[in-house]
KOLVO-402853 format. One record per residue: residue number from 1; residue in one letter; x, y, z of N, C-alpha, C in turn. Coordinates in nm, 2 decimals. Example, Ala and Ser with C-alpha at 12.3 -4.5 7.8 and 13.67 -1.06 7.14 Angstrom:
2
<atom pos="1" code="a" n_c1="1.32" n_c2="-0.57" n_c3="0.78" ca_c1="1.23" ca_c2="-0.45" ca_c3="0.78" c_c1="1.32" c_c2="-0.33" c_c3="0.78"/>
<atom pos="2" code="s" n_c1="1.28" n_c2="-0.22" n_c3="0.71" ca_c1="1.37" ca_c2="-0.11" ca_c3="0.71" c_c1="1.29" c_c2="0.00" c_c3="0.79"/>
# end
This chain:
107
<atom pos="1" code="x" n_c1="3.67" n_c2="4.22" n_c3="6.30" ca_c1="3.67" ca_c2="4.12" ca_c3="6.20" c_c1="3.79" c_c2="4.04" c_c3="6.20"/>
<atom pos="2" code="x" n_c1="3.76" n_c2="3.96" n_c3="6.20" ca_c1="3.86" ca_c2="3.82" ca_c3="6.21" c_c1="3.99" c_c2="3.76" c_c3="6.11"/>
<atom pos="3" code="x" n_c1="4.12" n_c2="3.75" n_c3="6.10" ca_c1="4.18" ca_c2="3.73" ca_c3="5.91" c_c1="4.13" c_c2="3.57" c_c3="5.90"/>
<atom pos="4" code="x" n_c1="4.06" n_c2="3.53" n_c3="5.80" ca_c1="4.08" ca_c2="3.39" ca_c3="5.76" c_c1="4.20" c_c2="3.36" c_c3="5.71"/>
<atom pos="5" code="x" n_c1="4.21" n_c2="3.25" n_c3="5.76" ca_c1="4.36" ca_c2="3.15" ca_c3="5.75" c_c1="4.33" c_c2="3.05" c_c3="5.60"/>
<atom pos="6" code="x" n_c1="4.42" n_c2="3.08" n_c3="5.54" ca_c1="4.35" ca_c2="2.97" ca_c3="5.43" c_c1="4.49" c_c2="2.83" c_c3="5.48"/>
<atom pos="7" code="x" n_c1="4.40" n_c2="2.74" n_c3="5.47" ca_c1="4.51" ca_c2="2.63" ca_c3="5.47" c_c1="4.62" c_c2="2.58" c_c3="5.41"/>
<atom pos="8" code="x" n_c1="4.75" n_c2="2.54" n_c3="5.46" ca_c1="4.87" ca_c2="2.55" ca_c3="5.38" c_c1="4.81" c_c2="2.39" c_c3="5.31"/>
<atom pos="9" code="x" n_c1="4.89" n_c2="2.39" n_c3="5.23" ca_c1="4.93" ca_c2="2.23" ca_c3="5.14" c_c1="4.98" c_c2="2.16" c_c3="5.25"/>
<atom pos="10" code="x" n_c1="4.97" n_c2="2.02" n_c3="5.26" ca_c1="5.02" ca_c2="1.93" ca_c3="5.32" c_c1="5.15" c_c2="1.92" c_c3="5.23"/>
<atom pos="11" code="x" n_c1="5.28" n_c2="1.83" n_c3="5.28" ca_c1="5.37" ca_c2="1.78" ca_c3="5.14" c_c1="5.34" c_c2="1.71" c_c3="5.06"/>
<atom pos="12" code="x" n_c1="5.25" n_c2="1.61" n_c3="5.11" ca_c1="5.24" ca_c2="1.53" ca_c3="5.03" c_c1="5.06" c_c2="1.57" c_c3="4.93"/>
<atom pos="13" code="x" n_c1="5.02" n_c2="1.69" n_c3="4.98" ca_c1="4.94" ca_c2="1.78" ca_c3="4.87" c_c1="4.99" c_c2="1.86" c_c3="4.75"/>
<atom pos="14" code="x" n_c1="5.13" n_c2="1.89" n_c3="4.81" ca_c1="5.22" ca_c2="1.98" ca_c3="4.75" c_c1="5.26" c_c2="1.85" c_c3="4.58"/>
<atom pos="15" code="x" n_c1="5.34" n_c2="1.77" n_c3="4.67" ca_c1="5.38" ca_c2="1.62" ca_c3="4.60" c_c1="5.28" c_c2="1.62" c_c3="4.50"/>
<atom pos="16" code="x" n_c1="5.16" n_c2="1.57" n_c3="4.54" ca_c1="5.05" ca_c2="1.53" ca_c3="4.44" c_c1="5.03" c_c2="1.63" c_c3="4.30"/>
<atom pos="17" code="x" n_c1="5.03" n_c2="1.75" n_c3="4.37" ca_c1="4.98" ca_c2="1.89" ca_c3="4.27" c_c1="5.09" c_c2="1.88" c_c3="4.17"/>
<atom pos="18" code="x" n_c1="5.22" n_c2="1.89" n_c3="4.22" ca_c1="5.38" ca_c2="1.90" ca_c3="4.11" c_c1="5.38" c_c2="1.82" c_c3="4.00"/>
<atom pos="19" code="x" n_c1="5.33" n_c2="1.67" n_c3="4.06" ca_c1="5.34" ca_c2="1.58" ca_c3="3.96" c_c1="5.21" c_c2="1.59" c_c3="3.90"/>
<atom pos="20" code="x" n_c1="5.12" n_c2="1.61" n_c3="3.94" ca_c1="4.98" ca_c2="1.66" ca_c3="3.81" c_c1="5.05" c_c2="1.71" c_c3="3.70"/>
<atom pos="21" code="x" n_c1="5.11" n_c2="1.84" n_c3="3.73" ca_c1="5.12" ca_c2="1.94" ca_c3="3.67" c_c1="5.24" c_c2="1.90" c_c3="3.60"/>
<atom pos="22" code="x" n_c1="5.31" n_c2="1.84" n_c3="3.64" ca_c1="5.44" ca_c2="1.77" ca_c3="3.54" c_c1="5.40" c_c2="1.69" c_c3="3.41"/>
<atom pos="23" code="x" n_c1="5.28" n_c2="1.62" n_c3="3.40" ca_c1="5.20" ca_c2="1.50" ca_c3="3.37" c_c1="5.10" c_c2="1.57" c_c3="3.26"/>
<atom pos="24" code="x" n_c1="5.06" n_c2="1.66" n_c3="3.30" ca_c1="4.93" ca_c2="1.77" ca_c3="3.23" c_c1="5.08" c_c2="1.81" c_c3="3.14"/>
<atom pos="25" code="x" n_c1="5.16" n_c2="1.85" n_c3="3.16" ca_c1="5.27" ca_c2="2.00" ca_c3="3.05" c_c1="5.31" c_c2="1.84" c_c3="2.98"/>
<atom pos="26" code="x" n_c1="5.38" n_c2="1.73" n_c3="2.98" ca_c1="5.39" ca_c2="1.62" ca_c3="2.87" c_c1="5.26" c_c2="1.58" c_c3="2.79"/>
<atom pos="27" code="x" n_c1="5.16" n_c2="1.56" n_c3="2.85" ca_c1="5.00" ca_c2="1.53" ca_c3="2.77" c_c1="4.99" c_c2="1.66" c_c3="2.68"/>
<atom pos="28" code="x" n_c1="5.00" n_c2="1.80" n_c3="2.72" ca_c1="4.94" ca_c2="1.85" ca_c3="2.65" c_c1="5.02" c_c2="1.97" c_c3="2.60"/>
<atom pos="29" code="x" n_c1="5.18" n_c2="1.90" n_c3="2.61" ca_c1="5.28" ca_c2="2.00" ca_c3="2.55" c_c1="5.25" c_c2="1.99" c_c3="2.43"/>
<atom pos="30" code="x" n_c1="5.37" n_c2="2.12" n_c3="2.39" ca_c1="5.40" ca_c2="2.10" ca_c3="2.24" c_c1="5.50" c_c2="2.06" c_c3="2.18"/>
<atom pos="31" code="x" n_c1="5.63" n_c2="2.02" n_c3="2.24" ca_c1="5.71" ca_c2="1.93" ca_c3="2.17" c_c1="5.80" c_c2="1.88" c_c3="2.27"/>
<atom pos="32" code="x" n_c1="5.89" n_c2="1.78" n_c3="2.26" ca_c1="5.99" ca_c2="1.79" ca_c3="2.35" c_c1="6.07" c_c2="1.85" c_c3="2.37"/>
<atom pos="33" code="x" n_c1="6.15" n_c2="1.88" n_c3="2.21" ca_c1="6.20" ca_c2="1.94" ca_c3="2.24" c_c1="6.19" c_c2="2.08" c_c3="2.31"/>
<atom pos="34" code="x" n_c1="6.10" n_c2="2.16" n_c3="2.33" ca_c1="6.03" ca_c2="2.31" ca_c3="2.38" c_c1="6.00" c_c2="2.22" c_c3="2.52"/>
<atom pos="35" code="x" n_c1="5.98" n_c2="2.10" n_c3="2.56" ca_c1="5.98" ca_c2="2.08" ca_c3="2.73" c_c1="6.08" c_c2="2.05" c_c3="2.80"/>
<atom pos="36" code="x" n_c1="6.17" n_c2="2.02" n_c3="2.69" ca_c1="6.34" ca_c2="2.01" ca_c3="2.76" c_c1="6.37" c_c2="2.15" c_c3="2.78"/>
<atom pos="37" code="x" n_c1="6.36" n_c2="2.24" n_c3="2.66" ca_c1="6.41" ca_c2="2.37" ca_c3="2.69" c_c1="6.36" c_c2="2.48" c_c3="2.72"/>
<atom pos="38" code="x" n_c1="6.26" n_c2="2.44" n_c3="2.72" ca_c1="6.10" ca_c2="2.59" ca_c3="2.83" c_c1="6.14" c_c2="2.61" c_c3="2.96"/>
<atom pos="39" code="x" n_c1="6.23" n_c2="2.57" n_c3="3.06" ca_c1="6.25" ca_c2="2.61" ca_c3="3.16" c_c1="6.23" c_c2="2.45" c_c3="3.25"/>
<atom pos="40" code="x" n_c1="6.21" n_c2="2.37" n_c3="3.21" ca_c1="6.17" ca_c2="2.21" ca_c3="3.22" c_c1="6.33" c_c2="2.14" c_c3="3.26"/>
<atom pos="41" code="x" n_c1="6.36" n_c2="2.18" n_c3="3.42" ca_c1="6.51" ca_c2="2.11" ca_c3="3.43" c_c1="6.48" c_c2="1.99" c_c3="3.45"/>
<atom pos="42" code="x" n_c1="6.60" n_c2="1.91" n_c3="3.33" ca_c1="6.64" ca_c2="1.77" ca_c3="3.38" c_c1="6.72" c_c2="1.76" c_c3="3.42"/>
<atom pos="43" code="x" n_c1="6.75" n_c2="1.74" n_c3="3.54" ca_c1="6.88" ca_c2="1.72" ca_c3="3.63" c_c1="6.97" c_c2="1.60" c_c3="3.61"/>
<atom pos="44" code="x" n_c1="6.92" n_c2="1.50" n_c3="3.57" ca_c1="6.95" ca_c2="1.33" ca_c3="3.51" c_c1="6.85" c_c2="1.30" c_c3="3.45"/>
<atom pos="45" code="x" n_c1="6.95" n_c2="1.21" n_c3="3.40" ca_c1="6.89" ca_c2="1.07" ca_c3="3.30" c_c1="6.96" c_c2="0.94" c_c3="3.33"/>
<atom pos="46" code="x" n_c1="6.85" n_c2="0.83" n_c3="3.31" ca_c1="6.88" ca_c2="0.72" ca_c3="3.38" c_c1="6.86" c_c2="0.68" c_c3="3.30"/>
<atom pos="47" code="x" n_c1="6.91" n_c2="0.58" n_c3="3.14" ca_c1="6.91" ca_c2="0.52" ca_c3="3.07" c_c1="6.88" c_c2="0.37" c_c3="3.09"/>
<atom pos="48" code="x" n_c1="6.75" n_c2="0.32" n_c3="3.02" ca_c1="6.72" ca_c2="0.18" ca_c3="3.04" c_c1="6.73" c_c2="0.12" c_c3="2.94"/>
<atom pos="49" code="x" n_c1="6.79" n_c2="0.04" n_c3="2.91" ca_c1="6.82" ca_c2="-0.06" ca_c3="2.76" c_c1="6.77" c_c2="-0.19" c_c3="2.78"/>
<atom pos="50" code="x" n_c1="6.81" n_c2="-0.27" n_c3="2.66" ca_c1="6.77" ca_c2="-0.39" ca_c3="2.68" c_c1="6.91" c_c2="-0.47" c_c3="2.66"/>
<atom pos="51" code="x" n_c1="6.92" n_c2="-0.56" n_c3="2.69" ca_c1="7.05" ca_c2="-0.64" ca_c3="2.71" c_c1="7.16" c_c2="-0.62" c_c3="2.64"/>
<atom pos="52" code="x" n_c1="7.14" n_c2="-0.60" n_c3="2.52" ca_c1="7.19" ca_c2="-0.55" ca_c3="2.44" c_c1="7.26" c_c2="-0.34" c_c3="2.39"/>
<atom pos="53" code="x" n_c1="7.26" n_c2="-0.31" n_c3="2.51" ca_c1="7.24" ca_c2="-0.18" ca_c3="2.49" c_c1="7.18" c_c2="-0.10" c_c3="2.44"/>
<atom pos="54" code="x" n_c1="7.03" n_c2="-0.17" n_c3="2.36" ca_c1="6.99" ca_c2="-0.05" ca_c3="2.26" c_c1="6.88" c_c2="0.01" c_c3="2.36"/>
<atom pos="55" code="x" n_c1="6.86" n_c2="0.13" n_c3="2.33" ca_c1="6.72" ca_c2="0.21" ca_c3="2.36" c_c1="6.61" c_c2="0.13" c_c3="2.43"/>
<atom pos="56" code="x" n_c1="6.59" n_c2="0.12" n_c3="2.57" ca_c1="6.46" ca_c2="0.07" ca_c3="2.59" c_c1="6.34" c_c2="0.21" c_c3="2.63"/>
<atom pos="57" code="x" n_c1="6.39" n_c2="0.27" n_c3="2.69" ca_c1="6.32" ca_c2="0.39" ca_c3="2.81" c_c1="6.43" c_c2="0.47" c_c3="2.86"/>
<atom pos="58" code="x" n_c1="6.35" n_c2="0.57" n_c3="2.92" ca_c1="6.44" ca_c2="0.67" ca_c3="3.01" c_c1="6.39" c_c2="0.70" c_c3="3.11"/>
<atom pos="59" code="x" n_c1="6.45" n_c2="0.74" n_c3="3.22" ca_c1="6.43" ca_c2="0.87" ca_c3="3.36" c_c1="6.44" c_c2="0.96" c_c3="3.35"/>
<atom pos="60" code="x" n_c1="6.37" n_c2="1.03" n_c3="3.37" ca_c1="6.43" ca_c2="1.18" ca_c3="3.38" c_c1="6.39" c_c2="1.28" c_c3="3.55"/>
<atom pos="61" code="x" n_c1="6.50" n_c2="1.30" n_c3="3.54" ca_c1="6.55" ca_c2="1.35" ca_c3="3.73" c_c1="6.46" c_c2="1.51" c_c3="3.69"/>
<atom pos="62" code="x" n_c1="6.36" n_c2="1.56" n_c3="3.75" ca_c1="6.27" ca_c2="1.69" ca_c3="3.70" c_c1="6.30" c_c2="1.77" c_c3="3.81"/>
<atom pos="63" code="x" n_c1="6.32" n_c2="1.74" n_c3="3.98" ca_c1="6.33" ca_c2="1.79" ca_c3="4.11" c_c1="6.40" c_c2="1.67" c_c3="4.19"/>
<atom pos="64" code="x" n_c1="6.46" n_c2="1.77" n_c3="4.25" ca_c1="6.52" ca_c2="1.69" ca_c3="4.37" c_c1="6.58" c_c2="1.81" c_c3="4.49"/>
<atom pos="65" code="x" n_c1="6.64" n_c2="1.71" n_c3="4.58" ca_c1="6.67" ca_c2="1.74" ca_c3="4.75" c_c1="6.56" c_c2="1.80" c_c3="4.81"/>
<atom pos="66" code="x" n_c1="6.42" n_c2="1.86" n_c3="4.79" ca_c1="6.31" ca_c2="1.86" ca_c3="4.83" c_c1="6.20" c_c2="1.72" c_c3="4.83"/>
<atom pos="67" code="x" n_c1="6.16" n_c2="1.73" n_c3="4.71" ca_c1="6.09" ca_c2="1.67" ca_c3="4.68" c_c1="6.19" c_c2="1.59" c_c3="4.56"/>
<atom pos="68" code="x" n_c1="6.15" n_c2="1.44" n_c3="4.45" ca_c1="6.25" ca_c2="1.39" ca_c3="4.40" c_c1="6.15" c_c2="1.37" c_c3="4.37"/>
<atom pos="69" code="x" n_c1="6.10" n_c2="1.41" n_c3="4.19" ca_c1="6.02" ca_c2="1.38" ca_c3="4.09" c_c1="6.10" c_c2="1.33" c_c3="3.99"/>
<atom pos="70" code="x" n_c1="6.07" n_c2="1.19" n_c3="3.91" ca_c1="6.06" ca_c2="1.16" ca_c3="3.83" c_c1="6.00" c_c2="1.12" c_c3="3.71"/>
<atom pos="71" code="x" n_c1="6.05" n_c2="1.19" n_c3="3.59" ca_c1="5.95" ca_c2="1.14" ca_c3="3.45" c_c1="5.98" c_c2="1.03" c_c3="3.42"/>
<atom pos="72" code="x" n_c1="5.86" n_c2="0.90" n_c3="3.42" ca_c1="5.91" ca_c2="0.76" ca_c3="3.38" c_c1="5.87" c_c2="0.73" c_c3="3.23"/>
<atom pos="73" code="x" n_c1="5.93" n_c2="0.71" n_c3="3.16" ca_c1="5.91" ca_c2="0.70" ca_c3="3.01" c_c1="5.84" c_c2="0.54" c_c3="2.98"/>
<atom pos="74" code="x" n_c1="5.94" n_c2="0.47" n_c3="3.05" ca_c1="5.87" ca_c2="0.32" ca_c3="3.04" c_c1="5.72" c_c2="0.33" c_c3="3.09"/>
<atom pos="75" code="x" n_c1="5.71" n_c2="0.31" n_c3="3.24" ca_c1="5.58" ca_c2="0.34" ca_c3="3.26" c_c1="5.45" c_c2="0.45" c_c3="3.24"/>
<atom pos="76" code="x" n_c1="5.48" n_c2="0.57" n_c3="3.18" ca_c1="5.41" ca_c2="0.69" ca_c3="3.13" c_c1="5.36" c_c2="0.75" c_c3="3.25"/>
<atom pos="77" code="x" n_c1="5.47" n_c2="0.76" n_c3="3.36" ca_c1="5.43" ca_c2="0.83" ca_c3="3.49" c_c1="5.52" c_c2="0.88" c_c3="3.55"/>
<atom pos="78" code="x" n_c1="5.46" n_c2="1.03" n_c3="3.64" ca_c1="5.57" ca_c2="1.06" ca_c3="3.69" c_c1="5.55" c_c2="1.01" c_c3="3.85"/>
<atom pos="79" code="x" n_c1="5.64" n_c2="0.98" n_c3="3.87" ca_c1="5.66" ca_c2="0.93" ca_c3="4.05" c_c1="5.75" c_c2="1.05" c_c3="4.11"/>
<atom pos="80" code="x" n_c1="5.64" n_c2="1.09" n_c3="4.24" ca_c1="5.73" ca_c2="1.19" ca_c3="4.32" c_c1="5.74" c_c2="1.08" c_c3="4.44"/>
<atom pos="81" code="x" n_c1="5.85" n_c2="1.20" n_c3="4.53" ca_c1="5.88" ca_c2="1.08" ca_c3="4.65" c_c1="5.87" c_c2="1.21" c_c3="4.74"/>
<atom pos="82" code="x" n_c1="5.88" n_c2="1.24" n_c3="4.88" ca_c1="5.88" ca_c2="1.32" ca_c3="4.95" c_c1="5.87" c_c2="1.29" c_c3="5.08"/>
<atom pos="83" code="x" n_c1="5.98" n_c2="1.27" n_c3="5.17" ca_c1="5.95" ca_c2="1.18" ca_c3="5.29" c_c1="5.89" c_c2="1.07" c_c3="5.31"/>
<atom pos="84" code="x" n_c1="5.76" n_c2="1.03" n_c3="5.33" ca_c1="5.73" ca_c2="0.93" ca_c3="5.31" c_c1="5.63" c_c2="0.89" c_c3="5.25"/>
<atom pos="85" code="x" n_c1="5.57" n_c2="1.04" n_c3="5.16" ca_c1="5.48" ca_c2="1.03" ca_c3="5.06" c_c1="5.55" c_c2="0.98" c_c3="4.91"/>
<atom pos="86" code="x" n_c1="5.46" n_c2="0.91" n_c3="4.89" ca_c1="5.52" ca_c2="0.86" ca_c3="4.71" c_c1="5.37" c_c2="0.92" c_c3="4.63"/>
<atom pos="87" code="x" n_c1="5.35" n_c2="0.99" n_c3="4.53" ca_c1="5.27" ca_c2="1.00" ca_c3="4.43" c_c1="5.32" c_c2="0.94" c_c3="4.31"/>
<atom pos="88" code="x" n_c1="5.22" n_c2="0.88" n_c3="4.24" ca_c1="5.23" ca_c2="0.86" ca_c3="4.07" c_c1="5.12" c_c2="0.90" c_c3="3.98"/>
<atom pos="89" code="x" n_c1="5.15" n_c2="0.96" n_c3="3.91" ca_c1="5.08" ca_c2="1.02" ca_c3="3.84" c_c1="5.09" c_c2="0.99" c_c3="3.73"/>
<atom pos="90" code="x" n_c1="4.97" n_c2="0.90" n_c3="3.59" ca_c1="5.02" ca_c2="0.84" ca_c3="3.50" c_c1="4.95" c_c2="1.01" c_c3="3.36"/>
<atom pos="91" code="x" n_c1="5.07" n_c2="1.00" n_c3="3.27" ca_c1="5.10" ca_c2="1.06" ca_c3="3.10" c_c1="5.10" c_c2="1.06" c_c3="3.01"/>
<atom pos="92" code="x" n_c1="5.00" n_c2="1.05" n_c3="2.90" ca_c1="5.00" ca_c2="1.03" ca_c3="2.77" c_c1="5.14" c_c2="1.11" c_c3="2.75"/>
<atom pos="93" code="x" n_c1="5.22" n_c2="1.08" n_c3="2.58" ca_c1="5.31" ca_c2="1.12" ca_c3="2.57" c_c1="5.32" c_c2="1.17" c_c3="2.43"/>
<atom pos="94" code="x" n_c1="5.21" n_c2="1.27" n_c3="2.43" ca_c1="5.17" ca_c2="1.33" ca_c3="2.31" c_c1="5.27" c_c2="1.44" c_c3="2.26"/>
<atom pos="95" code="x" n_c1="5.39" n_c2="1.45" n_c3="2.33" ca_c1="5.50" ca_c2="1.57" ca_c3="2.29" c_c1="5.62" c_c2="1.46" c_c3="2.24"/>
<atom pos="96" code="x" n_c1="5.60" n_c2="1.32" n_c3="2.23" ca_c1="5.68" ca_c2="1.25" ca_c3="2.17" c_c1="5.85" c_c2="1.25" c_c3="2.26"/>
<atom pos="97" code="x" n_c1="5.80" n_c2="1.22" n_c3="2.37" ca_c1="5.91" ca_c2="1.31" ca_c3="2.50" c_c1="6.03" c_c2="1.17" c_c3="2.47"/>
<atom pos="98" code="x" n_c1="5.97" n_c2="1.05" n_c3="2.44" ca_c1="5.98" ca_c2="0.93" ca_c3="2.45" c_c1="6.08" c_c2="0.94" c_c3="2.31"/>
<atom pos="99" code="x" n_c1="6.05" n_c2="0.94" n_c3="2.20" ca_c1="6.17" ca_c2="0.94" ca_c3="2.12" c_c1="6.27" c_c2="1.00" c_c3="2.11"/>
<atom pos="100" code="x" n_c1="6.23" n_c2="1.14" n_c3="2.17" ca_c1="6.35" ca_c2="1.25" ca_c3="2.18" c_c1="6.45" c_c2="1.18" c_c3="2.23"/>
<atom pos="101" code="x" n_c1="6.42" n_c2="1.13" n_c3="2.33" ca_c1="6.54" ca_c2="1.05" ca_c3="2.41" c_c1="6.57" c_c2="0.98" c_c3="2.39"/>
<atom pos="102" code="x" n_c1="6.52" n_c2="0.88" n_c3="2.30" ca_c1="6.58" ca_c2="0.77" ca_c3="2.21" c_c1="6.67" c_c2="0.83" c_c3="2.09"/>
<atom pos="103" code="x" n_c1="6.64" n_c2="0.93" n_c3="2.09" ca_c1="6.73" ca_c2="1.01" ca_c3="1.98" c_c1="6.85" c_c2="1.05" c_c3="2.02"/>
<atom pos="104" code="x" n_c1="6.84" n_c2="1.13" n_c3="2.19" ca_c1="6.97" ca_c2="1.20" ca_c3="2.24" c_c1="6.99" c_c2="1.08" c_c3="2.28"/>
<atom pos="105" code="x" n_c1="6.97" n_c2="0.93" n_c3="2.30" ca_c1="7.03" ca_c2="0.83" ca_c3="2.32" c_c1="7.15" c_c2="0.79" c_c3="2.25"/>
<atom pos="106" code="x" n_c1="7.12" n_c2="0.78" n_c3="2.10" ca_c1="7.18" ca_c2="0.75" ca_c3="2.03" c_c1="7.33" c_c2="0.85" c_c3="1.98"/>
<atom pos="107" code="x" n_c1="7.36" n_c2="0.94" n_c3="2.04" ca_c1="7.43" ca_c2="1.01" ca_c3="2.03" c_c1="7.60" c_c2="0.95" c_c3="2.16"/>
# end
């Protein structure tokens, strides 16, 4: 009898799945604060304002030196990059991920 091989992920299957799954835990978290601090590393923050310094959006750095996921607050998506795969994957922002950071902004 023979072992079946099951097939590995491609990277850029790998890419696609992470950012689903980054995208699904914001839509259908429970708060931000619990997705900042559930084990959810943000490695950076890329603060976007408006000319004026105040609060426009944020980045949030989720992975990197493998793969380089980002949470985009402005556009409600996360973009992975991965050699020369790019996925985006768009997120309701029903954990209010968006003001939190308008809040640690203001600090």
């Amino acid at each position: 009898m023979s072992a079946v091989r099951k097939k590995s992920e491609t990277s850029g299957e790998q890419l696609r799945r992470m950012c689903k799954d980054i995208a699904d835990g914001i839509t259908e978290g429970k708060s931000a604060s619990h997705w900042f601090d559930d084990g959810n590393d943000v490695y950076n923050i890329e603060w976007i304002t408006y000319q004026d310094k105040s609060y426009k959006a944020a980045r949030l750095l989720v992975a990197g030196g493998g793969p380089n996921i980002w949470v985009n607050l402005q556009t409600n998506t996360v973009d992975g990059y991965w050699g020369c795969d790019k996925v985006t994957w768009g997120f309701v922002d029903n954990i209010g991920l968006d003001d939190y950071c308008e809040e640690m902004y203001g600090y």
